[in-house]
N, C-alpha and C positions, 0 to 999 in steps of 0.2 A: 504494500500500500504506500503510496506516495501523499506524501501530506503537500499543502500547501497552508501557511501560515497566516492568520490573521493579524497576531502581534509576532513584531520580529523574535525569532528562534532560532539563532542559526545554531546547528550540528545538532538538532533534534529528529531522534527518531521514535515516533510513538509505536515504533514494532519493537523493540529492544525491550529483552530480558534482561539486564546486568549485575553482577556478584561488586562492579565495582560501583560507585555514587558517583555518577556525575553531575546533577544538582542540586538544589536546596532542595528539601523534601518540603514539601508543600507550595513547590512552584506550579502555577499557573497559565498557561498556555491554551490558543485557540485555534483550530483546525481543522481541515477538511480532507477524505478521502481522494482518490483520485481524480475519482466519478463525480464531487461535491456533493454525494449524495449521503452524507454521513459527518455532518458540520456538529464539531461537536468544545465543550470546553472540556483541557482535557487535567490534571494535577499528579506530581511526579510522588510517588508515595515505595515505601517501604514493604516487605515482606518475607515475615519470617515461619511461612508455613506454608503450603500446598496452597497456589490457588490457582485453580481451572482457567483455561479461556473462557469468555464472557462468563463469567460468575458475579454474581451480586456479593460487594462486600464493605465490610463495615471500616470507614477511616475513621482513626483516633486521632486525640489530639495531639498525638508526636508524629502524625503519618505516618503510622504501620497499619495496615490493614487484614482483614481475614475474612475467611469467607460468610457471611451475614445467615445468619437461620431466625427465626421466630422469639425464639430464648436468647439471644446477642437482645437483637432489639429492643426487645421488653425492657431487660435493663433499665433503658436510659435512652436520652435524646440522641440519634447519630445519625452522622453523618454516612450517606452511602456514594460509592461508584460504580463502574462495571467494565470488570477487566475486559481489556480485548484482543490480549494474548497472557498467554499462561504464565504466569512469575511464582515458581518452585522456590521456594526457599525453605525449603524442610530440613534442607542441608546447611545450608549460608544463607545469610539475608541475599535476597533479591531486590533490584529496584526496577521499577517503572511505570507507566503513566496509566490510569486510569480514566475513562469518563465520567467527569458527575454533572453534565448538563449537553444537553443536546440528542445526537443520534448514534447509535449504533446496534450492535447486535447484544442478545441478553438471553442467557439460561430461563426457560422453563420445564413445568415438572414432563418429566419424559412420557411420553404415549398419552397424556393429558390435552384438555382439549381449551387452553386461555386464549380467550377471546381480543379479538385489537377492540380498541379506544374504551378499556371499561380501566376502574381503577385493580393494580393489582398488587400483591402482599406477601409479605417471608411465606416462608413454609419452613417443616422441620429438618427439610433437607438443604445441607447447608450450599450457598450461593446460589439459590433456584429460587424464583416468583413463580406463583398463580394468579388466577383470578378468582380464586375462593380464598372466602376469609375466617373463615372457621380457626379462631383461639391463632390470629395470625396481627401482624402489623401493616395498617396502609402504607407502600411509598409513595409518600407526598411528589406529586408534582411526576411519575413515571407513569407513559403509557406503553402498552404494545400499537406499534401501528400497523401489522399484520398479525393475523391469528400462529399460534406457533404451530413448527410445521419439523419434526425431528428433533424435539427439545431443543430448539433453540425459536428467536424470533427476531423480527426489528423492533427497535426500540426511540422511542423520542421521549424527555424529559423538558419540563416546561420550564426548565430554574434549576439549581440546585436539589436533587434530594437525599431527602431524610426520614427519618420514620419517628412514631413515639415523639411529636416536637410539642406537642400540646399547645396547638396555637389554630 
């Protein structure tokens, strides 16, 4: 995927998995796929455990992230993104960019049938949305904009999201 860049970036690659940091964690950046069909904002985060491509997951206040389930959320107010390549760091911390506004692709529950433009929610499998919300959390501001099709789907986010913000 070829980015082109809203705010200047230069040597930014939103594919990179990396063991090393290259920059601030909680940096900010705005960009688009090849196609421009995937304009998304994107933040450089931390991680130090398995995380799937497109998986939903939870960024903390030090920017490390993990993969978000139903029980993360509840917790407490968080912040979410969605990875959109796989950043393993079960071994070593890993870094790289997550989306948490705009478009891209996003985990749902496999062989399940979420529907696009409804609101959708954790489940207890972790990094995966539905669109049932049974003993689950809304994310604010995330819709699918096609119905999912092979547990995965598109995705657009009106803002930032979060879940549990009580506001």
């Amino acid at each position: 995927m070829a980015e082109h860049f809203v705010t200047p970036a230069l040597g930014i690659d939103l594919d990179l998995a990396d063991t090393e940091q290259k920059f601030a964690l909680g940096t900010i950046v705005c960009g688009t796929d090849s196609s421009g069909s995937y304009a998304a904002e994107y933040m450089y985060v931390k991680s130090d455990a398995a995380v799937a491509q497109y998986a939903v997951v939870k960024i903390d206040d030090d920017y490390t992230i993990e993969e978000l389930t139903t029980t993360i959320s509840g917790v407490e107010p968080t912040a979410v993104g969605v990875a959109q390549v796989a950043l393993d760091g079960s071994s070593t911390a890993v870094y790289g960019w997550v989306v948490i506004s705009g478009s891209g692709t996003v985990q749902a529950i496999s062989g399940g049938s979420a529907a696009a433009n409804v609101k959708v929610f954790t489940t207890t499998t972790a990094g995966h949305i539905d669109d049932v919300s049974t003993n689950s959390d809304c994310i604010q501001g995330l819709k699918l904009v096609g119905a999912e099709s092979g547990g995965s789907a598109a995705f657009f986010a009106a803002g930032r999201m979060r879940t549990n913000s009580q506001d």
